[in-house]
mmJSON file of the N, C-alpha and C atoms, coordinates in Angstrom:
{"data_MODEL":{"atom_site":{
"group_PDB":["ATOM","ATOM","ATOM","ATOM","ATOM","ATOM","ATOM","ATOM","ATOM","ATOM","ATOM","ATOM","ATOM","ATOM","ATOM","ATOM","ATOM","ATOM","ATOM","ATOM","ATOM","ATOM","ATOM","ATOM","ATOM","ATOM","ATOM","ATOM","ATOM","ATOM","ATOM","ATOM","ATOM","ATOM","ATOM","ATOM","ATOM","ATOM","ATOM","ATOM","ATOM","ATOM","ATOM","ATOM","ATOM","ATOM","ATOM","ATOM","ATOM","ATOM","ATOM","ATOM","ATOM","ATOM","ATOM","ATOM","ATOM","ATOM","ATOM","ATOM","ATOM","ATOM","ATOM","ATOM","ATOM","ATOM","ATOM","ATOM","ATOM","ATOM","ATOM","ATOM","ATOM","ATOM","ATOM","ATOM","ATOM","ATOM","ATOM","ATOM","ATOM","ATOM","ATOM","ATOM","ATOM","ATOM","ATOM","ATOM","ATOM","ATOM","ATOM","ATOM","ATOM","ATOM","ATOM","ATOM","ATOM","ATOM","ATOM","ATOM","ATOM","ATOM","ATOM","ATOM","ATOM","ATOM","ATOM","ATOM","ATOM","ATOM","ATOM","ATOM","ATOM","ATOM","ATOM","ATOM","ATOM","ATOM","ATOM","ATOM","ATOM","ATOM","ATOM","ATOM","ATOM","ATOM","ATOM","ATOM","ATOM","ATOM","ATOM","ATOM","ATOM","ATOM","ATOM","ATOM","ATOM","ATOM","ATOM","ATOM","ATOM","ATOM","ATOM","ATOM","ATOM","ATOM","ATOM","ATOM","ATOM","ATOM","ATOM","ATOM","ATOM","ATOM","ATOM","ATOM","ATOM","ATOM","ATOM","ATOM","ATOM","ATOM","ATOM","ATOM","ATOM","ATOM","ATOM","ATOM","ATOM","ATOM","ATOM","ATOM","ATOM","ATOM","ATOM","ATOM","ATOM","ATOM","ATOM","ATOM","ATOM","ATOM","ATOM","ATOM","ATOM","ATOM","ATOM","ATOM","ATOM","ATOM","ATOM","ATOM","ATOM","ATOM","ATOM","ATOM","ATOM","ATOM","ATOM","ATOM","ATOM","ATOM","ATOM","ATOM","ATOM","ATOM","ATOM"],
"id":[1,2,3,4,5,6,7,8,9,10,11,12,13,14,15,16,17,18,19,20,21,22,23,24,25,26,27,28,29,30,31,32,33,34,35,36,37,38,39,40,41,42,43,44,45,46,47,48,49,50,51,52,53,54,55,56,57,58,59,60,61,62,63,64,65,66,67,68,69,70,71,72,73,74,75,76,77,78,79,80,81,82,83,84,85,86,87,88,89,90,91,92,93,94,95,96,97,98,99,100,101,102,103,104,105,106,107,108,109,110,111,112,113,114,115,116,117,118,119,120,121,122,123,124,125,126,127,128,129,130,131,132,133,134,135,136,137,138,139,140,141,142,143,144,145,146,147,148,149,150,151,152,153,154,155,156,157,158,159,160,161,162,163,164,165,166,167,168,169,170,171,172,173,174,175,176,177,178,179,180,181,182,183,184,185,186,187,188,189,190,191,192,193,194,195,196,197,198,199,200,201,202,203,204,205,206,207],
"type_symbol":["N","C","C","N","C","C","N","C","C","N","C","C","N","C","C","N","C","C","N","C","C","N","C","C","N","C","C","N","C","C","N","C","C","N","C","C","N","C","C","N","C","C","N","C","C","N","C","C","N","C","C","N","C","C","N","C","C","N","C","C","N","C","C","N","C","C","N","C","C","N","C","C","N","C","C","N","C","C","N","C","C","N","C","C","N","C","C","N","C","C","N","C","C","N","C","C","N","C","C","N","C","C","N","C","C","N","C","C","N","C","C","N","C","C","N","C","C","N","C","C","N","C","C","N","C","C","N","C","C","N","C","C","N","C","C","N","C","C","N","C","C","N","C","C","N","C","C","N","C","C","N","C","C","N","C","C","N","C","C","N","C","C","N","C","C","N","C","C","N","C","C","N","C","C","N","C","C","N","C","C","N","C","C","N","C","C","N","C","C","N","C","C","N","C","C","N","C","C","N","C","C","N","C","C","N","C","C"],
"label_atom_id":["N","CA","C","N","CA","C","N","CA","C","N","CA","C","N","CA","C","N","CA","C","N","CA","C","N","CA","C","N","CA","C","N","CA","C","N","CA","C","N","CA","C","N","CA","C","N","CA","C","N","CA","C","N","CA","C","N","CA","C","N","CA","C","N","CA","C","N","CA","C","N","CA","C","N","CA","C","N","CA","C","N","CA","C","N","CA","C","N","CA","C","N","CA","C","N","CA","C","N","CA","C","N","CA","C","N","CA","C","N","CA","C","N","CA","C","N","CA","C","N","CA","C","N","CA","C","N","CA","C","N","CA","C","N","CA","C","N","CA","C","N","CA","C","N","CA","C","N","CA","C","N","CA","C","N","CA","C","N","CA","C","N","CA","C","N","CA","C","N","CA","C","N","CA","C","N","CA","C","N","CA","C","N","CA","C","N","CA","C","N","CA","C","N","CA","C","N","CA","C","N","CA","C","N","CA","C","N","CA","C","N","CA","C","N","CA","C","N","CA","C","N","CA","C","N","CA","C","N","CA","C","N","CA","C","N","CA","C","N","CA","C"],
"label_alt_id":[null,null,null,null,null,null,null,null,null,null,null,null,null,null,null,null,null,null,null,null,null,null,null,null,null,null,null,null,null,null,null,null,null,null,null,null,null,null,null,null,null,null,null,null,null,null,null,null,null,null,null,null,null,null,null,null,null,null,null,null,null,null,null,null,null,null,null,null,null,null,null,null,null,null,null,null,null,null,null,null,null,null,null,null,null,null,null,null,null,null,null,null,null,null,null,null,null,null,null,null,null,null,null,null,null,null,null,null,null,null,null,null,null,null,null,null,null,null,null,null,null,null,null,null,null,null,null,null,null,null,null,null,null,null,null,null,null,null,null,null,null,null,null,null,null,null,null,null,null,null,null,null,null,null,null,null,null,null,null,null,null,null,null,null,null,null,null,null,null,null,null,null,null,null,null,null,null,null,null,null,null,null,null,null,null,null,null,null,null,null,null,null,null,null,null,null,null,null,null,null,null,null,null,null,null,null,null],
"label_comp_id":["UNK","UNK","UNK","UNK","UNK","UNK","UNK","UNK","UNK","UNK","UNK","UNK","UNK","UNK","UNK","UNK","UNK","UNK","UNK","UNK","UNK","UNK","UNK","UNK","UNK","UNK","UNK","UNK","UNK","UNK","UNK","UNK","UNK","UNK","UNK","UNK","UNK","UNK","UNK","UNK","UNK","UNK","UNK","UNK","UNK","UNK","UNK","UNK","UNK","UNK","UNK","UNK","UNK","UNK","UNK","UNK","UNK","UNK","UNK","UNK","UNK","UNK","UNK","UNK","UNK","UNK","UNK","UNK","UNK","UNK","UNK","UNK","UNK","UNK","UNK","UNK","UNK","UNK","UNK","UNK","UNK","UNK","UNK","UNK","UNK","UNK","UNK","UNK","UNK","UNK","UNK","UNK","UNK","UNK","UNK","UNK","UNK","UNK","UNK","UNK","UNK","UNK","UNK","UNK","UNK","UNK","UNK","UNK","UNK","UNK","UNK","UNK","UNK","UNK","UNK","UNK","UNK","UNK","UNK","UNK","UNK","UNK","UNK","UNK","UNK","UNK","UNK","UNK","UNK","UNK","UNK","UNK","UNK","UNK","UNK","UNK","UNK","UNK","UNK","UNK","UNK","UNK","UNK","UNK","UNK","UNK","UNK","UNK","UNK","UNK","UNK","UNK","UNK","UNK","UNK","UNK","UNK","UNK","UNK","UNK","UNK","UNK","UNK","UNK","UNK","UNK","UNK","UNK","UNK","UNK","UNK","UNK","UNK","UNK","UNK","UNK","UNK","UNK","UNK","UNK","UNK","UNK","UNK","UNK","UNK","UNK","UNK","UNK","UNK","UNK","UNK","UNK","UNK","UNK","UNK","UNK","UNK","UNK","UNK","UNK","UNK","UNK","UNK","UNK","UNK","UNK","UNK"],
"label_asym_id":["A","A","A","A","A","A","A","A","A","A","A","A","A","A","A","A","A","A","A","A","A","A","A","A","A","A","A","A","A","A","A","A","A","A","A","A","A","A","A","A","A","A","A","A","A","A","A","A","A","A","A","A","A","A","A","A","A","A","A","A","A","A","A","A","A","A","A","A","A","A","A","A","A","A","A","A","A","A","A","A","A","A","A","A","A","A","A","A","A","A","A","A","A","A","A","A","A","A","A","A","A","A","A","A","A","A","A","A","A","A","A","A","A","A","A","A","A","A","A","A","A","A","A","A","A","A","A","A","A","A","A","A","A","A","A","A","A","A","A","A","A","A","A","A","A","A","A","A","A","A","A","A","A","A","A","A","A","A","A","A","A","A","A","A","A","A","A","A","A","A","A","A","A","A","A","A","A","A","A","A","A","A","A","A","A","A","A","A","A","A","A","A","A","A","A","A","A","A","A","A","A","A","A","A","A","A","A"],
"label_entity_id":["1","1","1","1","1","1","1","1","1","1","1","1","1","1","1","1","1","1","1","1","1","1","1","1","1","1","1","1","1","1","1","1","1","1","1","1","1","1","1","1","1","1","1","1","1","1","1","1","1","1","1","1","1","1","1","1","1","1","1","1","1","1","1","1","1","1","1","1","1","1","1","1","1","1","1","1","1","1","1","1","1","1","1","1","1","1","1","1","1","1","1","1","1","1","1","1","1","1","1","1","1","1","1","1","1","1","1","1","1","1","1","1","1","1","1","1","1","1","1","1","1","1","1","1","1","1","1","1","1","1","1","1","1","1","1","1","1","1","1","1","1","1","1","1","1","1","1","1","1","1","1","1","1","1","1","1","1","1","1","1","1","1","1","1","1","1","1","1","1","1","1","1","1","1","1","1","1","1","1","1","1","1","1","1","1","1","1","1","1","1","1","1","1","1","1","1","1","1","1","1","1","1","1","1","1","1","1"],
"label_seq_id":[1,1,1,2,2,2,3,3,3,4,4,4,5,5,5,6,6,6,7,7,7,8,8,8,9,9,9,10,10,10,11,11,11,12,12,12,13,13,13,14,14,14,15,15,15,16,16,16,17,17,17,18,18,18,19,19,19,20,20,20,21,21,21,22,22,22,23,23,23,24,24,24,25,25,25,26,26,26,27,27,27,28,28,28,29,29,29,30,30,30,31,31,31,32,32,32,33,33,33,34,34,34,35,35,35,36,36,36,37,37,37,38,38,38,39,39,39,40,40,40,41,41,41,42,42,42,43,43,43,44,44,44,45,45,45,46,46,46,47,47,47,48,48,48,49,49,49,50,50,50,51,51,51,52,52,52,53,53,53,54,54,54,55,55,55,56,56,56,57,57,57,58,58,58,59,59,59,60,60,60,61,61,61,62,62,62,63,63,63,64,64,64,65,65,65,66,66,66,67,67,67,68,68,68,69,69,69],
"pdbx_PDB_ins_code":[null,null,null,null,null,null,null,null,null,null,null,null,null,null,null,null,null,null,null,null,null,null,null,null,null,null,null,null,null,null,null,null,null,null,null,null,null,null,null,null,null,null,null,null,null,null,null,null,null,null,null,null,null,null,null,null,null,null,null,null,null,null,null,null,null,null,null,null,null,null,null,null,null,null,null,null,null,null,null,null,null,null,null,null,null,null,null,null,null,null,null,null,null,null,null,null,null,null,null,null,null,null,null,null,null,null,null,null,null,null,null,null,null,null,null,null,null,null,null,null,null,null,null,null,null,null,null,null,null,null,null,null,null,null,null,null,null,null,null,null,null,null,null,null,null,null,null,null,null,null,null,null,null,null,null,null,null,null,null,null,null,null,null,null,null,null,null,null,null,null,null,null,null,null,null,null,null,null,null,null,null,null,null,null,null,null,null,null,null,null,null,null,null,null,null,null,null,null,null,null,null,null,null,null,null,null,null],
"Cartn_x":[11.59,10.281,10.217,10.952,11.092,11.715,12.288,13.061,12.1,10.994,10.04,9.413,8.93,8.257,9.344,10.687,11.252,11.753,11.402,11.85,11.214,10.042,9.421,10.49,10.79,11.869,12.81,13.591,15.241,14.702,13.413,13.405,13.426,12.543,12.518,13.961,14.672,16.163,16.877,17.036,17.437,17.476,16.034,15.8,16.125,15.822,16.229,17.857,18.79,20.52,20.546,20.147,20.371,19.671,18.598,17.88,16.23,16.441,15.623,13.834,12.872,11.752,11.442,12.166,12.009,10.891,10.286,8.695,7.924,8.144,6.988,7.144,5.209,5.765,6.255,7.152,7.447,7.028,7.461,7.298,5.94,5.033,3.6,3.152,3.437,2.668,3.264,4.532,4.634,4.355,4.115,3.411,2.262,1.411,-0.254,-0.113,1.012,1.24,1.132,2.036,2.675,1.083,0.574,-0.989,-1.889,-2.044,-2.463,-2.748,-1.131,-0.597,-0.434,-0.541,-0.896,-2.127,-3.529,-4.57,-4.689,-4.566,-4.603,-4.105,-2.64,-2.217,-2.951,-3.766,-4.505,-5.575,-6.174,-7.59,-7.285,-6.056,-5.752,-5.348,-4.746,-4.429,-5.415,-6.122,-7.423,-8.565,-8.562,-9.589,-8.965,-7.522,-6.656,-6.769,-6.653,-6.697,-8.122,-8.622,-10.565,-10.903,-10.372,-10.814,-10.023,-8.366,-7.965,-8.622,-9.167,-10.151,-10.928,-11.823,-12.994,-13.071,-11.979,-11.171,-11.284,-10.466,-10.039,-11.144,-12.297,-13.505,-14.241,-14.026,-15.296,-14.264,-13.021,-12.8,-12.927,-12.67,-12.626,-13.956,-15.082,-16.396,-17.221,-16.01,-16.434,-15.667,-14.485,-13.785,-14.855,-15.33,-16.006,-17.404,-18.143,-19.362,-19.276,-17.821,-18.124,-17.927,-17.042,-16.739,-18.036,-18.643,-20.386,-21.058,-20.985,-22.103,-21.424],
"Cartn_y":[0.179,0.705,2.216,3.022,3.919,5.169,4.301,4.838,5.221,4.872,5.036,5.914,6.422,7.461,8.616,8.679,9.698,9.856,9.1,9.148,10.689,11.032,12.517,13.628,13.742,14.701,14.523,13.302,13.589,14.041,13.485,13.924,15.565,16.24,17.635,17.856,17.657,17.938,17.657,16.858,16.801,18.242,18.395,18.949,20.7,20.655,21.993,21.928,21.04,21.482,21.531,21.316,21.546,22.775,23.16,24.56,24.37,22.948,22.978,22.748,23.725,23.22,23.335,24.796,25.683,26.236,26.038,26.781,25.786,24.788,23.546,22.855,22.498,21.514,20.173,19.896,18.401,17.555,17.486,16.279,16.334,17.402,17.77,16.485,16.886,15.844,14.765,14.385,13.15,12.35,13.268,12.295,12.453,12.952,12.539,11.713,11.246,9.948,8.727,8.995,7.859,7.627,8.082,7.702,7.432,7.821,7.202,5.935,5.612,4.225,2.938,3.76,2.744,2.648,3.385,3.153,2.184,2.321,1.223,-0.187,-0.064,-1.57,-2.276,-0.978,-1.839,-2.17,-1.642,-2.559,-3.866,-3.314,-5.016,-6.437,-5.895,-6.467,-6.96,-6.3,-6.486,-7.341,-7.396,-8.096,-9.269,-9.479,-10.712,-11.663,-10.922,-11.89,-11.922,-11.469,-11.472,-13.139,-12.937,-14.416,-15.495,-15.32,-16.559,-16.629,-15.997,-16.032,-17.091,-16.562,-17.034,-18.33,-18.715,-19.958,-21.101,-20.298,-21.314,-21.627,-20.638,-20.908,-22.151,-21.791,-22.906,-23.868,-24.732,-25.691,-25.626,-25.312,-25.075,-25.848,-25.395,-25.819,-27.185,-27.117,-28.858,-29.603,-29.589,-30.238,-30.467,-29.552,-29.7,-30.303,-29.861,-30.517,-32.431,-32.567,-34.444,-34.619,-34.261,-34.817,-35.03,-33.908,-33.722,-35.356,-35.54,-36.385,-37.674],
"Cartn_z":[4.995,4.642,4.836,5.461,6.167,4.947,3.943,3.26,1.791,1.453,0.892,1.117,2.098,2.854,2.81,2.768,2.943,1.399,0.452,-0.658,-1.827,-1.2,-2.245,-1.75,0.179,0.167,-0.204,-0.238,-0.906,-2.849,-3.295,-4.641,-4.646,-3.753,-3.602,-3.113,-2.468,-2.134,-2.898,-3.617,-5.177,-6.101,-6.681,-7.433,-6.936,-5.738,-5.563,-5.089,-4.995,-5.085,-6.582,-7.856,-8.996,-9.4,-8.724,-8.957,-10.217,-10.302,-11.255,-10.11,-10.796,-9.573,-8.513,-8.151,-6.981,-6.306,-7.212,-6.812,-7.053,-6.882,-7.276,-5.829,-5.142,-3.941,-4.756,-5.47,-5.428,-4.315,-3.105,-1.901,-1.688,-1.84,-1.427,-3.064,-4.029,-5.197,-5.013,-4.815,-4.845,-3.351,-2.202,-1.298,-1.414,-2.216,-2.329,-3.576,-4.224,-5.616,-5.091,-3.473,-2.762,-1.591,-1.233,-0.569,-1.497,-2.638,-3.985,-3.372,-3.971,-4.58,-3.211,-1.826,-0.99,-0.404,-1.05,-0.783,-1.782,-2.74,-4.087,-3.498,-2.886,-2.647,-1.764,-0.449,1.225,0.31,-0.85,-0.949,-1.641,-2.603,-3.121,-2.319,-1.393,-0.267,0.366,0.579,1.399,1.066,-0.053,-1.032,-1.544,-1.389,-1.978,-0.239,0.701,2.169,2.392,1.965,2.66,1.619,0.272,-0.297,0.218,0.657,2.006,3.067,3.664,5.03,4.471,3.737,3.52,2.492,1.669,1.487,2.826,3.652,4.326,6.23,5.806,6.841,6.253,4.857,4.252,4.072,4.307,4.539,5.963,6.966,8.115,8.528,7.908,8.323,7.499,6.399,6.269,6.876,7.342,8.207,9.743,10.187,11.503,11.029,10.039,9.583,9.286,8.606,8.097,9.759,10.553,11.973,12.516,12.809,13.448,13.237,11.812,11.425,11.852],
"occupancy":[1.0,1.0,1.0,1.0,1.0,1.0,1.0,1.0,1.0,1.0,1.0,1.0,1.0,1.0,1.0,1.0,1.0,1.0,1.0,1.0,1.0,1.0,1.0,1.0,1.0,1.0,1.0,1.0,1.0,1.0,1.0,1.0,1.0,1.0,1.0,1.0,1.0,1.0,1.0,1.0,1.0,1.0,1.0,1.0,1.0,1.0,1.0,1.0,1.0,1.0,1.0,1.0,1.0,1.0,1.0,1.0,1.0,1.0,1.0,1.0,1.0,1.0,1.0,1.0,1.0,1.0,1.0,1.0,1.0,1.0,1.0,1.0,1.0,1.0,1.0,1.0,1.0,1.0,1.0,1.0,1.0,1.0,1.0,1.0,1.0,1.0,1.0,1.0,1.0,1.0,1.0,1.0,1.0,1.0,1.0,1.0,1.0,1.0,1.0,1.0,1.0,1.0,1.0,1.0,1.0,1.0,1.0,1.0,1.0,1.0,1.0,1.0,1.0,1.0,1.0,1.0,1.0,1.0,1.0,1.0,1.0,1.0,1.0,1.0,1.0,1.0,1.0,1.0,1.0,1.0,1.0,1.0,1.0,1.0,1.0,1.0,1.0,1.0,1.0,1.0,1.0,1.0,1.0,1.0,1.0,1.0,1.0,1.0,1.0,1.0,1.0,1.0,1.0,1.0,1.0,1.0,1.0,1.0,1.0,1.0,1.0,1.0,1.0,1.0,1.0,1.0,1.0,1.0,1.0,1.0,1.0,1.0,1.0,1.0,1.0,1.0,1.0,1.0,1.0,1.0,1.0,1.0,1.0,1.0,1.0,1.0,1.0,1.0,1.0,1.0,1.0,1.0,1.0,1.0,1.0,1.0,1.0,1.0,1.0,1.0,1.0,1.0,1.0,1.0,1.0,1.0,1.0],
"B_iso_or_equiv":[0.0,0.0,0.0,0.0,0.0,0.0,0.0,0.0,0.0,0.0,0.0,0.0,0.0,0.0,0.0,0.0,0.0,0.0,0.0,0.0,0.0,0.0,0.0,0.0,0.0,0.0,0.0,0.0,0.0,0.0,0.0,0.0,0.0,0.0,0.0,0.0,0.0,0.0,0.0,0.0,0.0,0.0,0.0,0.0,0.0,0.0,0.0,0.0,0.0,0.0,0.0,0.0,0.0,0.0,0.0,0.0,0.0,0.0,0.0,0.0,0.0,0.0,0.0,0.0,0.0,0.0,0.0,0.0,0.0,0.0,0.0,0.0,0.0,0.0,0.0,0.0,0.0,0.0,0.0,0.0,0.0,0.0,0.0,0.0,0.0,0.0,0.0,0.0,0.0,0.0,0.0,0.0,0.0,0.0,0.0,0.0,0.0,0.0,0.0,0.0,0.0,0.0,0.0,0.0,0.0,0.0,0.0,0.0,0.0,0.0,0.0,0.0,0.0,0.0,0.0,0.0,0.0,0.0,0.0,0.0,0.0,0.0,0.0,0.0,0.0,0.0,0.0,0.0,0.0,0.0,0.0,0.0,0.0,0.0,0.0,0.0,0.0,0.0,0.0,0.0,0.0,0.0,0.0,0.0,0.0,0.0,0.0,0.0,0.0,0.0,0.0,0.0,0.0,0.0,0.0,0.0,0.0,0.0,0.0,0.0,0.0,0.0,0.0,0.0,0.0,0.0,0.0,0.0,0.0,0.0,0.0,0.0,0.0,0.0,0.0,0.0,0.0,0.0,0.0,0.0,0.0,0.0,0.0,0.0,0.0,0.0,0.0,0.0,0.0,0.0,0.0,0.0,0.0,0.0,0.0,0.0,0.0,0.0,0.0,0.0,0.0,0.0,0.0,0.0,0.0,0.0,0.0],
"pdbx_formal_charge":[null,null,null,null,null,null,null,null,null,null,null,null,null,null,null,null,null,null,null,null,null,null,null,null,null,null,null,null,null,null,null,null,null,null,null,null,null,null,null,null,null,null,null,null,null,null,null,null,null,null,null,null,null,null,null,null,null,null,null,null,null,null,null,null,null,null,null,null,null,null,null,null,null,null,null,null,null,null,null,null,null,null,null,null,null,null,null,null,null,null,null,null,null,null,null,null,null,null,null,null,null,null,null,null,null,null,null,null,null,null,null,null,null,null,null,null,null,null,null,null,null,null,null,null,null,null,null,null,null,null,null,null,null,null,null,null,null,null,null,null,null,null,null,null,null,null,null,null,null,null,null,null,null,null,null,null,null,null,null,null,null,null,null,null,null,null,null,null,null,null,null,null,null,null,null,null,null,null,null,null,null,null,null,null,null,null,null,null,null,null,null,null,null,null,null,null,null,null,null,null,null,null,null,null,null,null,null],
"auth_seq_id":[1,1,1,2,2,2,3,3,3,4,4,4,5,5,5,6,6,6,7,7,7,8,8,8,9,9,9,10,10,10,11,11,11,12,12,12,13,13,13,14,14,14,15,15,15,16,16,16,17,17,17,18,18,18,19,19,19,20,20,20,21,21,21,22,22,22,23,23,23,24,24,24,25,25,25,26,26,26,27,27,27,28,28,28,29,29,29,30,30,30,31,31,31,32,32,32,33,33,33,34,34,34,35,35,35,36,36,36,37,37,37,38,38,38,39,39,39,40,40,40,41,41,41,42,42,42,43,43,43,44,44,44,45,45,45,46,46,46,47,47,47,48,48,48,49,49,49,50,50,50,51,51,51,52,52,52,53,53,53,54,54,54,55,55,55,56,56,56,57,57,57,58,58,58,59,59,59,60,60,60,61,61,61,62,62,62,63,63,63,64,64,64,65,65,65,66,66,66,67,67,67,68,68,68,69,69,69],
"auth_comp_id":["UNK","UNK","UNK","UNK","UNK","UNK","UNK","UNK","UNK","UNK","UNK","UNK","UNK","UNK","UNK","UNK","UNK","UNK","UNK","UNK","UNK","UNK","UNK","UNK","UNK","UNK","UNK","UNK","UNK","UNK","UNK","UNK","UNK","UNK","UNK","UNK","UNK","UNK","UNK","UNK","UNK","UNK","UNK","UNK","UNK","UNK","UNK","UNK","UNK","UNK","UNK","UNK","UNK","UNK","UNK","UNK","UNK","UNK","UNK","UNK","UNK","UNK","UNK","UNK","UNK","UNK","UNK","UNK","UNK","UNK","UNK","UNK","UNK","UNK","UNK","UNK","UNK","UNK","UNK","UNK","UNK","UNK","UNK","UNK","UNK","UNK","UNK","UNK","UNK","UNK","UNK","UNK","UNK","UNK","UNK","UNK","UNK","UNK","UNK","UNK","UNK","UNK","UNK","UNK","UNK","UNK","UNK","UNK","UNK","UNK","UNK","UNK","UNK","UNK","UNK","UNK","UNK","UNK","UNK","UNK","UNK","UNK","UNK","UNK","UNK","UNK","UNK","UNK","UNK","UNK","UNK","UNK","UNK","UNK","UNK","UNK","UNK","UNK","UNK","UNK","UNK","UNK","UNK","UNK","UNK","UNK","UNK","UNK","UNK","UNK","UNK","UNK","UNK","UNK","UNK","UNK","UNK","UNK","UNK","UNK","UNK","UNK","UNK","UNK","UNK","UNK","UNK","UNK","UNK","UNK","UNK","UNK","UNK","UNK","UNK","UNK","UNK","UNK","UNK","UNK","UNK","UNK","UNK","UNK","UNK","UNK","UNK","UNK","UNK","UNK","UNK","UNK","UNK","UNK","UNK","UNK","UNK","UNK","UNK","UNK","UNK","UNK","UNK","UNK","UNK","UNK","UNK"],
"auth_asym_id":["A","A","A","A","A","A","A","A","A","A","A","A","A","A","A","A","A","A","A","A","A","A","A","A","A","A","A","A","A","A","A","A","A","A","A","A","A","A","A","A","A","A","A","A","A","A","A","A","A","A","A","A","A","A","A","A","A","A","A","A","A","A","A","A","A","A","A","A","A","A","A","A","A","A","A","A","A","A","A","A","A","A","A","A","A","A","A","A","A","A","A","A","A","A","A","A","A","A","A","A","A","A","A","A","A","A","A","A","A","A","A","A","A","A","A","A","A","A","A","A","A","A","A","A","A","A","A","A","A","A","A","A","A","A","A","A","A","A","A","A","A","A","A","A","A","A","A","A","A","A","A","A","A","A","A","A","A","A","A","A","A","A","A","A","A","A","A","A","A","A","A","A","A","A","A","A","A","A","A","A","A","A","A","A","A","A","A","A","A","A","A","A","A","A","A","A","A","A","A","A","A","A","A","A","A","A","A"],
"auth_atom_id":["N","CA","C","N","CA","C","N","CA","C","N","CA","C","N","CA","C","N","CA","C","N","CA","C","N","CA","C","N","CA","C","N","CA","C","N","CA","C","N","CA","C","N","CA","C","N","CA","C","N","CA","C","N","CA","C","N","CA","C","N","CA","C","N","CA","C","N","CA","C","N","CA","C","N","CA","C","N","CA","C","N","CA","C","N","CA","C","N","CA","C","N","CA","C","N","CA","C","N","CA","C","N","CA","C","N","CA","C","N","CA","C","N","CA","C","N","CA","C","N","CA","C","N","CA","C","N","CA","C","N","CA","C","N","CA","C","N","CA","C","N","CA","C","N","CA","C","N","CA","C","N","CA","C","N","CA","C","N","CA","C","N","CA","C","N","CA","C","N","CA","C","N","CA","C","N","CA","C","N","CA","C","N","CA","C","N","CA","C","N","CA","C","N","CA","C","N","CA","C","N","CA","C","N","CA","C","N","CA","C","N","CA","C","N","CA","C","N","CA","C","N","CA","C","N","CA","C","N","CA","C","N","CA","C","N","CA","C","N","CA","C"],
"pdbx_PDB_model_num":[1,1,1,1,1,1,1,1,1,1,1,1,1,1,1,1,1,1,1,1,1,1,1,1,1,1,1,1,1,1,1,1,1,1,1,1,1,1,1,1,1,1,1,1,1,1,1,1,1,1,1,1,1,1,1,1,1,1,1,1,1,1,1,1,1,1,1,1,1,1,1,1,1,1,1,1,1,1,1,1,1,1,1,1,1,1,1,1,1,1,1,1,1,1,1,1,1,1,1,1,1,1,1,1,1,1,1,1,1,1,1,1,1,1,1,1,1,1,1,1,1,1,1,1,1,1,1,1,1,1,1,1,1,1,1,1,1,1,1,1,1,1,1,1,1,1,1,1,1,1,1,1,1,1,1,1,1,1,1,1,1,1,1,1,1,1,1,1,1,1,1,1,1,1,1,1,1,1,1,1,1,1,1,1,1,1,1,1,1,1,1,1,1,1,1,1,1,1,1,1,1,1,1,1,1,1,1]
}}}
């Protein structure tokens, strides 16, 4: 996972041993691409486990409700 996060500098270390893009922050745009794209995934994420929660309360609570009666 670790290797994702370090992936905009080796692109900027890249681009500048070939010389192309010297004056551009590359790692600066592509790590605000890469916080983008994992604010995007925590809400999908977030909103894909909030409907298993809440799936599995409302069996949860008919399971304890037929028992009750």
């Amino acid at each position: 996972m670790l290797g994702l996060t370090l992936a905009p500098l080796g692109v900027e270390v890249l681009l500048a041993t070939f010389g192309w893009a010297e004056h551009v922050p590359i790692n600066l745009l592509l790590s605000l691409a890469e916080c983008a794209a994992v604010v995007v995934f925590y809400r999908l994420a977030l909103t894909w486990e909030g409907d298993l929660l809440q799936a599995r309360e409302q069996r949860i609570l008919e399971t304890v409700a037929t028992k009750a009666e």
